[in-house]
N, C-alpha and C positions, 0 to 999 in steps of 0.2 A: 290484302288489297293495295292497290297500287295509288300512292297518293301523291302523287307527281305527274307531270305531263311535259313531253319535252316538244314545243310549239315551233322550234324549229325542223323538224322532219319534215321530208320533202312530201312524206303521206301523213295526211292526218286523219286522223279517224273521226266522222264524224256521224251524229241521230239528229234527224227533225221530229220533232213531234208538237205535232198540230192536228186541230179536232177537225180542220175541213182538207178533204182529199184532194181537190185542186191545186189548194197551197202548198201542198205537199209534193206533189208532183210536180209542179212548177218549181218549187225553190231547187227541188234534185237536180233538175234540166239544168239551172241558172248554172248551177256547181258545178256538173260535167262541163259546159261549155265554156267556163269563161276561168275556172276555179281547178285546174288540173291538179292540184297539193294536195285536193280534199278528197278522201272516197266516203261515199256516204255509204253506214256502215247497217243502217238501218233508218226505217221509214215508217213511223207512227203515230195516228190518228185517236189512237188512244192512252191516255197520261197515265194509267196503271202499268200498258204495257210498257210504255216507257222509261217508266223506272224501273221496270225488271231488265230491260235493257242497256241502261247507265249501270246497272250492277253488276253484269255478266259480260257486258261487250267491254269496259271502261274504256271509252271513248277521250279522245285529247279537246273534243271540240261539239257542242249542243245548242242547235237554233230551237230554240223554247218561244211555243207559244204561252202566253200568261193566261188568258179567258178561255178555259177547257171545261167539260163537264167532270164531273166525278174529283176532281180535283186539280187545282187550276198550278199555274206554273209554282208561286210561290210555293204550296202546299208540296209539291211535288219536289222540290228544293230541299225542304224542309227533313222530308222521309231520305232522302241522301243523306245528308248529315254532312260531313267535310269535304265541300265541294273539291272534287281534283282536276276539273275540268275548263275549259274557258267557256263561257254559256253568250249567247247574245241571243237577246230578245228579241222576237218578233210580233209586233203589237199594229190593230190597224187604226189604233188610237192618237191621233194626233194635239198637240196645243200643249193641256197639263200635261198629260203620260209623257211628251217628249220633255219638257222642263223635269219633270222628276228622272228621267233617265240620265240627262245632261249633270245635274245637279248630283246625283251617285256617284258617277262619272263611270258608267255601267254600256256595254255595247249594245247597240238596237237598229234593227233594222223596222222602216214603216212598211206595212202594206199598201199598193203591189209592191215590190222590192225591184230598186232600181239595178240596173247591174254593175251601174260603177260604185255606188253606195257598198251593195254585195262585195265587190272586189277591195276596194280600201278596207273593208271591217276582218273579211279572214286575210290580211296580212298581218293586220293590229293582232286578232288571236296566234298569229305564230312567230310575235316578238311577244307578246302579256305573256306574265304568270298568272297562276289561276286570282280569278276575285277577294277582294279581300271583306272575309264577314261582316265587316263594317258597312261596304258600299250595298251590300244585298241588305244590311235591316235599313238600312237609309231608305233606299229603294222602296222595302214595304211600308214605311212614314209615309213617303211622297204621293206614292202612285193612287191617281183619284180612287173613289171610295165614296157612293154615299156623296151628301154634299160636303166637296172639298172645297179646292180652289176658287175661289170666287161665285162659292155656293154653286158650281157645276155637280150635276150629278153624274161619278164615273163609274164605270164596270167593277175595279180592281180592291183591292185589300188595303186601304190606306187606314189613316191615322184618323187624331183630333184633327177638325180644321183648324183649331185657335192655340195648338202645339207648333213647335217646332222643333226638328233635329238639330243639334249643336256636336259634328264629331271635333274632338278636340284630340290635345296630346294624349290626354289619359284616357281617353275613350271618348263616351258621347253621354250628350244629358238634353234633356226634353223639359223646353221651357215654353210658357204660356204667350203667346204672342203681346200680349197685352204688357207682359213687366217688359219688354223690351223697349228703351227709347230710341236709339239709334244706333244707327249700324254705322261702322268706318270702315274706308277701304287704306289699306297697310301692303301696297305693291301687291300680287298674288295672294292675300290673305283678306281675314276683313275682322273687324274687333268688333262683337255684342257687345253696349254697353245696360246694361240693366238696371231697375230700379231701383234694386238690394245695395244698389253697387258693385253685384260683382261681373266682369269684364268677362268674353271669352273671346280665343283666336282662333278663329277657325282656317283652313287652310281651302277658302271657295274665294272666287273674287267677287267684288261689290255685283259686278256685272248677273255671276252666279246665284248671288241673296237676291239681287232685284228679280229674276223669273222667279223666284219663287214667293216672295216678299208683296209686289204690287199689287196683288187682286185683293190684300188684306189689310187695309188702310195703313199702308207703307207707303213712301213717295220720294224718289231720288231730286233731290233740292239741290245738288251738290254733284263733279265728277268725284266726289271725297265721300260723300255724305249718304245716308239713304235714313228718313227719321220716319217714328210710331204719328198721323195723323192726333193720336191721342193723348201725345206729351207733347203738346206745342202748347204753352203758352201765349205765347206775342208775337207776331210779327212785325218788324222795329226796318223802319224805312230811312236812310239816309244817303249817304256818299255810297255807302252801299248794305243791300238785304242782309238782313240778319232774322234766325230763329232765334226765341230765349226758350229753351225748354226745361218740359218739370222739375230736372235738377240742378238747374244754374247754368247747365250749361248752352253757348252760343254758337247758333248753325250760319253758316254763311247759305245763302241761297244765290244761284247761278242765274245771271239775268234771263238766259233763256229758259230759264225754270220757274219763272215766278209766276204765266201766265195756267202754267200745268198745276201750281201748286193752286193758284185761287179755285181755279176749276175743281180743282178734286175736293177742297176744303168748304168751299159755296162760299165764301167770303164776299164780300160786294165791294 
């Protein structure tokens, strides 16, 4: 089996597979018209036959729908084993499902699928190498489930709500949202500080942890800063805002932040 894919080729091979026939027909048309690199190599409404199809056709390139019956995009992922392919989602799920895609840093197109949307993503697939393990179990953490996000109830395979993914250098660890007191932003990176004391760098930026952080008594105080509602001690008024939180340590708070933080905290 071929576990490589060269995304430069002027033809790419590619399968939709989605459980409504419309979609499907419509994304083909999008491809021929506007998408000349791609030849759609196959066209499936059903996730079973689909994957007999990524096994026998191995395809350089796979618009996946995620909500299928019999078994849904992750599941279908799954039974592949060593993805060789570049995969972009197609979900007609808006709000979280895009925050958990963003935050993977995973390709996705919304339903209907626009066609410049369309045309930027299969260029990104034929400079990407294929996905990296990591950003698909992220993906399965984030993507709604049950009540997620801000107690929304989504379609898809996610997590704890009161977990969080942390992928780090050595891999990734799954912490309680609760022991986490604040988040810092470090250029392109952002540092958990935790209860235990111990620290992680993660390599998303603040801006990143806040879509996913906010619906869950998080609150960016700070262009620096984003702290846990629940490890605020004080809030200390002078020359200028200040947090004291559970561990000694001082948040500055951003004047045009203070009116967003009483709001959220109910302070009077």
């Amino acid at each position: 089996m071929r576990h490589t894919s060269d995304f430069t080729d002027t033809n790419m091979k590619a399968l939709i597979i989605d459980d409504e026939p419309d979609n499907v027909r419509l994304l083909a048309l999008q491809l021929a018209r506007h998408c000349p690199q791609v030849e759609v190599v196959g066209q499936f409404t059903d996730s079973v036959e689909g994957l007999k199809a990524i096994q026998s056709l191995q395809p350089s390139l796979v618009f996946l729908d995620i909500e299928m019956p019999l078994m849904n995009g992750f599941q279908l992922l799954e039974k592949v084993g060593d993805i060789f392919f570049h995969i972009v989602f197609v979900t007609a799920y808006d709000q979280y499902a895009v925050r958990a895609f963003r935050f993977s840093a995973l390709d996705y197109l919304l339903k209907p699928i626009d066609t410049v949307d369309l045309i930027a993503t299969v260029r990104r697939a034929e400079n990407t190498a294929r996905i990296n393990p990591q950003q698909l179990e992220l993906m399965r953490h984030y993507y709604p489930a049950g009540p997620m996000l801000g107690g929304t109830t989504g379609p898809g395979r996610g997590g704890n709500p009161n977990r969080i993914a942390l992928p780090h250098a050595s891999g990734m660890v799954f912490v309680d949202t609760k022991q986490i007191i604040y988040c810092e932003a470090d250029s392109n990176y952002t540092r958990f500080h935790l209860e235990n004391g111990e620290v992680y760098m993660v390599s998303k930026t603040l801006g990143d942890v806040q879509d996913v952080l906010e619906t869950r008594d998080f609150v960016r105080v700070h262009r620096q800063y984003m702290v846990n509602l629940d490890h605020i001690q004080k809030l200390v008024k002078g020359e200028g805002t200040y947090l004291l939180l559970t561990n000694g340590v001082s948040i500055p708070v951003a004047r045009q932040q203070k009116d967003r933080l009483m709001e959220r905290f109910g302070w009077l």
